[in-house]
C-alpha positions in Angstrom: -53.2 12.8 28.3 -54.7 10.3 25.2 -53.3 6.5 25.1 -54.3 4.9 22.2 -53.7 1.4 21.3 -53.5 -0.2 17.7 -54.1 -3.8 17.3 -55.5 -5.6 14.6 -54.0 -9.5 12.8 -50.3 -9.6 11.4 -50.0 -7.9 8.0 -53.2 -5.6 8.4 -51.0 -2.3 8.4 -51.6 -1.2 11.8 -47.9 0.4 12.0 -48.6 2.4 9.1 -52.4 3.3 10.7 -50.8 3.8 13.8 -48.0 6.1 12.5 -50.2 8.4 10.4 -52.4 8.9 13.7 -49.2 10.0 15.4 -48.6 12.6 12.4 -51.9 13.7 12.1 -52.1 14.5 15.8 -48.6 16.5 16.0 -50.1 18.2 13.0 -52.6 19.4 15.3 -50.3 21.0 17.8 -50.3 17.7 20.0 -46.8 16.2 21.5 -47.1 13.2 20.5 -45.4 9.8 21.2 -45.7 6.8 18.8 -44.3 3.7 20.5 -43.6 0.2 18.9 -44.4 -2.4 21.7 -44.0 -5.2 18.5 -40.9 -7.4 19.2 -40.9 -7.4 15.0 -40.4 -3.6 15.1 -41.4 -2.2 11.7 -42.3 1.6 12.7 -39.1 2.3 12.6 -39.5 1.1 8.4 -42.5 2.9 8.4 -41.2 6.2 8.2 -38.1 4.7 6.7 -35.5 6.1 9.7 -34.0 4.7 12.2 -35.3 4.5 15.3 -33.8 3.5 19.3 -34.8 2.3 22.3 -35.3 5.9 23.4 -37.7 8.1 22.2 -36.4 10.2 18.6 -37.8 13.7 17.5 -39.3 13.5 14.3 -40.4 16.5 13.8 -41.8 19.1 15.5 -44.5 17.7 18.4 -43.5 13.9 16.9 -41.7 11.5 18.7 -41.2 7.6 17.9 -39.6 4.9 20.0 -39.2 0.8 19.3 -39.3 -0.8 23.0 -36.2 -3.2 23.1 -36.5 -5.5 25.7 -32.9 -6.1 27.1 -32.4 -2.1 27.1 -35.7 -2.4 29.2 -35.1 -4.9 31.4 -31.7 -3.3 32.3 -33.4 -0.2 33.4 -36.7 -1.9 35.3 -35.8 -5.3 36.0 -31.9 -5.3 36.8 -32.1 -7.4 40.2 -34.4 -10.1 38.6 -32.6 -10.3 35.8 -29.6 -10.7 37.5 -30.8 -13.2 39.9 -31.8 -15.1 36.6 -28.1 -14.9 34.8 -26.7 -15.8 38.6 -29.5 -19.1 37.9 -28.3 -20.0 34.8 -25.0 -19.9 35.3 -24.7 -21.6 38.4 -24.2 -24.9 36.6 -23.0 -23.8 33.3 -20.4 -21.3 31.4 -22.0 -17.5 31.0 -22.0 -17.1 27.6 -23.7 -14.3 25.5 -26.6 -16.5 25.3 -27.3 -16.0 29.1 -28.6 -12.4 29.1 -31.1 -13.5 26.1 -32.1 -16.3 28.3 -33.2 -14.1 31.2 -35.6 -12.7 28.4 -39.0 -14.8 30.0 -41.5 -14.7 27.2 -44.2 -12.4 27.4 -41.6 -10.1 29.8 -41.4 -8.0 26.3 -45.4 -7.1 26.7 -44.5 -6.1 31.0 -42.0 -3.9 30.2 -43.8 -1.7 27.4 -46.6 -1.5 29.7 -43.4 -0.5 32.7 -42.5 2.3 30.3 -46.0 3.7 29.2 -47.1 4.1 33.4 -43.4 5.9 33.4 -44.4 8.5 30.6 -48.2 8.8 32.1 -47.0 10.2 35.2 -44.1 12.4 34.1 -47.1 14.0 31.8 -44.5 14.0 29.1 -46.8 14.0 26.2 -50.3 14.9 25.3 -51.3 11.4 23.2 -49.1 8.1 23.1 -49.8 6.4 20.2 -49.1 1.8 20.9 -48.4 0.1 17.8 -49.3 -3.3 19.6 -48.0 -7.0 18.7 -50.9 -8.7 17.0 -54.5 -9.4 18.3 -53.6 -12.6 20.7 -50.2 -10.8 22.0 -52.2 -7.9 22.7 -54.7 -9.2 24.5 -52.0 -11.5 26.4 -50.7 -7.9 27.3 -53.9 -6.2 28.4 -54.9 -9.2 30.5 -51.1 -9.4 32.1 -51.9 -7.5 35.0 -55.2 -8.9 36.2 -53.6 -12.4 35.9 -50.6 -11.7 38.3 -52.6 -9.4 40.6 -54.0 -13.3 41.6 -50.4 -14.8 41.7 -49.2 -12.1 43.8 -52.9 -12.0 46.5 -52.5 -15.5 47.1 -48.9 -17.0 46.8 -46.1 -14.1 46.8 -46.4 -13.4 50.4 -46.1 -17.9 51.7 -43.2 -17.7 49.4 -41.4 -14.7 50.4 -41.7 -15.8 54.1 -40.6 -19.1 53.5 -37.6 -18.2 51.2 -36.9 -15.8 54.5 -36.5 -19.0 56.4 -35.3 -21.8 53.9 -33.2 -19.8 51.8 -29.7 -20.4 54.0 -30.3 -24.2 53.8 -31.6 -24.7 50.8 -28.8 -22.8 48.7 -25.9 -24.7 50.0 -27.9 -28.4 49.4 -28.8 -27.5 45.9 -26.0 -25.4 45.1 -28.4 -23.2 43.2 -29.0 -19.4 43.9 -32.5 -18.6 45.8 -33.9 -15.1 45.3 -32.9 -12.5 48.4 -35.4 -10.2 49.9 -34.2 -7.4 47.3 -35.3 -9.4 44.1 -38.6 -10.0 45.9 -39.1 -6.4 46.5 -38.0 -5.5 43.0 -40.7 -7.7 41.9 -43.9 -6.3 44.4 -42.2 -2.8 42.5 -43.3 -4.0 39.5 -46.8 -5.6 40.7 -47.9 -2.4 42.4 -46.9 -0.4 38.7 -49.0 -3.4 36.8 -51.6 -2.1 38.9 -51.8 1.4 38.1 -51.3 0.3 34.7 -54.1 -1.8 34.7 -56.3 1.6 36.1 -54.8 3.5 33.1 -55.9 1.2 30.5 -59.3 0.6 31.7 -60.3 4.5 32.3 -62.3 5.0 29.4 -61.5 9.0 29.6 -57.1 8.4 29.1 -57.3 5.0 26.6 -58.7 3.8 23.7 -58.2 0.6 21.7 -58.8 0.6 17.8 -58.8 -2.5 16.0 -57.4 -2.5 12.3 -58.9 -4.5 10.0 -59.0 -5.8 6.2 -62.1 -6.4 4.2 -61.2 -9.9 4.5 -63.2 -13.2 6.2 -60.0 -14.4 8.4 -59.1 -11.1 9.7 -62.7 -10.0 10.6 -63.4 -13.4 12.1 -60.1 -12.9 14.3 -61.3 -8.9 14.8 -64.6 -10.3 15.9 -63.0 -12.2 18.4 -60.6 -9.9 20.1 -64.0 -6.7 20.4 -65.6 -9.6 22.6 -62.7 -10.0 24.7 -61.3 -6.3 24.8 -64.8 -5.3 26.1 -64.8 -8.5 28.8 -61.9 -6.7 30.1 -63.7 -3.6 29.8 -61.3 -1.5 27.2 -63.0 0.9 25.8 -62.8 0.1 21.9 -63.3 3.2 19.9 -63.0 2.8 16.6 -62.5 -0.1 13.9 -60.0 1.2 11.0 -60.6 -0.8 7.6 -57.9 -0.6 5.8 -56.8 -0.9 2.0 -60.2 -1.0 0.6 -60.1 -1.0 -3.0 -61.7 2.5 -3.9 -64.6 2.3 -6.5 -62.8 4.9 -9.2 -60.8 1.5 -9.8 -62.2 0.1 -12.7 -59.2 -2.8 -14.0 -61.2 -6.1 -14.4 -58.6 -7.5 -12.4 -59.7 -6.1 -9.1 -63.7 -6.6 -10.2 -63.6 -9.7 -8.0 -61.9 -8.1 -5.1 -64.2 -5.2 -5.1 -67.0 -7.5 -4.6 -65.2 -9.2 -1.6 -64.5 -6.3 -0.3 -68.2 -4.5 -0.5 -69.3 -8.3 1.1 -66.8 -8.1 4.3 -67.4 -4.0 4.7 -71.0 -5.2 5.6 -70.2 -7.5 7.3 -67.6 -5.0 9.2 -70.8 -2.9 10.3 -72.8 -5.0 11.6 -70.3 -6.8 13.7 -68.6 -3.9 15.5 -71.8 -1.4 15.3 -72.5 0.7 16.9 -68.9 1.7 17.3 -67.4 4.1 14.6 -65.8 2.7 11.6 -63.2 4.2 9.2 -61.8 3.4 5.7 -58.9 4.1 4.1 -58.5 3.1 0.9 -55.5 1.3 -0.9 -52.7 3.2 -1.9 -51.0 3.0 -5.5 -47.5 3.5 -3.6 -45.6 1.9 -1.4 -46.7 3.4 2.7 -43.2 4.3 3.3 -42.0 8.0 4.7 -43.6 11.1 6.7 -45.4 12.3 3.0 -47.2 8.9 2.9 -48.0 8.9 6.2 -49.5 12.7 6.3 -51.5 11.8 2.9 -53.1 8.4 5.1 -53.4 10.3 8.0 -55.6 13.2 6.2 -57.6 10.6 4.4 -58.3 8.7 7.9 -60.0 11.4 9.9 -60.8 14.0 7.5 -62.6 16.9 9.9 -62.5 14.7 13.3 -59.0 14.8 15.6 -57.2 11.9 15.6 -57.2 12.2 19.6 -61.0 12.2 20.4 -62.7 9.8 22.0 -65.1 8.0 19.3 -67.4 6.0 21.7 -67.5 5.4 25.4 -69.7 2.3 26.1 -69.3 -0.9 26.8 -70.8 -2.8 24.3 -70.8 -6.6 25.7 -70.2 -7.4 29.2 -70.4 -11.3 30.9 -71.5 -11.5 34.8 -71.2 -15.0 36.4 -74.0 -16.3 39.3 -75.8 -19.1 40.5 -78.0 -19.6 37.3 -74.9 -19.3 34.9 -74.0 -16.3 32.6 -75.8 -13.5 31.6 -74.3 -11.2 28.5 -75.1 -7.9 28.7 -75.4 -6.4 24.7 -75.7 -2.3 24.1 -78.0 -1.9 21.1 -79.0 1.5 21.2 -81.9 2.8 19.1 -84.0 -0.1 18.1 -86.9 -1.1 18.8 -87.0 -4.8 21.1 -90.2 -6.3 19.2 -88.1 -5.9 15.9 -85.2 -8.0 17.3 -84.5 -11.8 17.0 -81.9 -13.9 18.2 -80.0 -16.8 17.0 -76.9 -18.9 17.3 -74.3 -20.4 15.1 -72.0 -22.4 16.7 -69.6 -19.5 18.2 -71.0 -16.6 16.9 -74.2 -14.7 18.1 -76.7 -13.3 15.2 -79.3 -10.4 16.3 -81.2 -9.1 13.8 -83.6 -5.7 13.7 -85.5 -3.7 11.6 -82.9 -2.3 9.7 -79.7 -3.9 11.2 -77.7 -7.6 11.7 -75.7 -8.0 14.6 -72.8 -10.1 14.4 -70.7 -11.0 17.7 -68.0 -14.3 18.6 -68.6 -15.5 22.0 -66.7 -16.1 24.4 -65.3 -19.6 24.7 -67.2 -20.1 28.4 -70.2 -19.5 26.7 -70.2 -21.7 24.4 -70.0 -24.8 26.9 -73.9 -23.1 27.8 -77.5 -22.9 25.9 -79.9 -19.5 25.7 -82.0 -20.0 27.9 -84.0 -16.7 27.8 -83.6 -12.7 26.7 -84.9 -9.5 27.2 -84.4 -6.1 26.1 -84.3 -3.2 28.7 -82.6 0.2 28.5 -80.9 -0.2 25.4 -79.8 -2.9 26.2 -80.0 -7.3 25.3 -79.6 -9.5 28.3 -79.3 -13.2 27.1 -79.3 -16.0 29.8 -77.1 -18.6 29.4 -77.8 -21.8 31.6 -77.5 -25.6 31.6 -73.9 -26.8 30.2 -74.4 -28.2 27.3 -75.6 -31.9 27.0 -77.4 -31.4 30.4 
């Protein structure tokens, strides 16, 4: 089974990228899932029908579903969500507004990944295509699991046993509900399937992440920025899709400007992500709006390759902590290490070769450090960082 995840800044057209790479692979005798995990669903306008909570048959080996989170939470997180509307209401009216209440932000990005683990292990597709909430939601979401792995190591187990014991005093004193054993449970459930999730996501042979792009400074900055912190989490980033780039046979003096922004940012596109694959698709003269438009996008975005394979399989920056500070770990296949230089600009990291510039964001630790040395070994740039900065 294939996961693969779009993400990419609001307004970049991932829905439509990610919809086309769901045709394209049911084209290819693939069942194939494309799910909307956006809480602004537009897949559903994408290929301008109407779509549920469950998953619709499209056509043949194409299905597509828009995750709603109160039809979720009734079917994964009934006891919490309960316990919540019982909290709520225990000092005020139940009103409609109370179910939207128990709706915790970020619970949306939980209960897609709840309903992924669910298909993964009924095998009940071949790819799942994710239409993901843009970059900083996504990442929120692919770093939800790690984050209450820690909450529930060190402080679930003192507060269940305490709740054991306080829980018949405190309830009557406060005159508020306290969560019973079975809400506690319900919510170890879900731990234990954030874990498995988080083993799905990060198996390099099941999931892929590809980043949509335009040919545009903001969006590439903000690209740059979530490849550095997909691969510190170690997803596997496949492939970067650039999208609506003004094809050359346009020749209107209106777009001459444009084009030239365009051939600037594509550039700079290549050697930011490299040496991970890149695609273009160009942009349209109609609206992207139906299953013809889609099929027409999806031909024109993989040409001879399957929309399914895996593109790339190495980690391209990884950050290790010890005594001496940080040391980033860069892949840079197929140069030569008395051709390279290195430099900084404020957040972002310039390497240079022979016939290449490297462009990367670091991460925000790192920027509180100074270089303190490099070396090349293996195919690979190791940069010491060291000494906060001001020391």
């Amino acid at each position: 089974m294939r996961l693969i995840l779009y993400t990419g800044k609001g307004g970049v057209g991932k829905t439509s990228i990610a919809a086309a790479t769901a045709v394209e692979s049911a084209k290819k005798g693939l069942k194939t899932l494309v799910i909307s995990a956006d809480a602004a669903h537009s897949l559903g306008d994408c290929f301008d029908l109407r779509l549920s909570p469950e998953p619709v048959e499209l056509q043949k080996n194409l299905w597509a579903q828009e995750i709603e989170t109160i039809h979720e939470a009734e079917r994964g997180w009934s006891k919490v969500q309960k316990y919540l509307t019982d909290l709520f209401t225990a000092k005020a009216v139940r009103d409609i507004t109370t179910e939207e209440l128990t709706i915790l932000p970020g619970i949306e990005d939980l209960l897609s990944l709840m309903r992924i683990l669910a298909y993964y292990k009924e095998k009940s597709y071949d790819v799942i295509i994710v239409d993901c909430a843009p970059t900083g939601e996504t990442l929120a979401l692919l770093s939800f699991p790690d984050m209450l792995r820690w909450w529930m190591e060190k402080l679930f187990p003192i507060k269940r046993a305490a709740l054991k014991v306080t829980k018949p005093l405190i309830e009557p004193l406060l005159g508020l509900p306290m969560p019973s054993d079975g809400v506690m449970k319900e919510i170890e459930r879900i731990y234990l399937q954030l874990d498995e999730v988080r083993e799905i996501l990060s198996d390099r042979e099941i999931t892929s992440v590809r980043v949509v792009v335009n040919p545009e400074k903001m969006v590439v900055k903000e690209a740059q920025r979530s490849f550095t912190y997909l691969n510190m989490y170690n997803y596997n980033v496949d492939a970067i899709i650039v999208n609506r780039v003004i094809p050359e046979e346009v020749k209107d003096d209106y777009f001459k400007a444009w084009k030239e922004i365009h051939k600037k940012y594509r550039k700079m596109i290549k050697d930011s992500f490299y040496p991970v694959l890149i695609f273009e698709v160009p942009l349209y003269p109609e609206e992207i709006v139906g299953l013809n438009m889609l099929k027409q996008i999806g031909q024109d975005l993989f040409t001879d390759r399957s929309p399914e394979e895996i593109y790339y399989n190495t980690r391209t920056q990884e950050a290790t902590k010890d005594e001496n500070g940080y040391l980033l770990k860069i892949h840079i296949p197929f140069v030569d290490k008395e051709e390279l230089s290195l430099n900084q600009k404020g957040e972002e990291l310039i390497i240079r070769g022979a016939n290449f510039k490297r462009n990367l964001i670091l991460p925000r630790t790192l920027l509180n450090y100074q270089v303190t040395g490099a070396r090349f070994e293996d195919d690979t740039l190791l940069i010491r960082f060291g000494g906060g900065i001001g020391e």
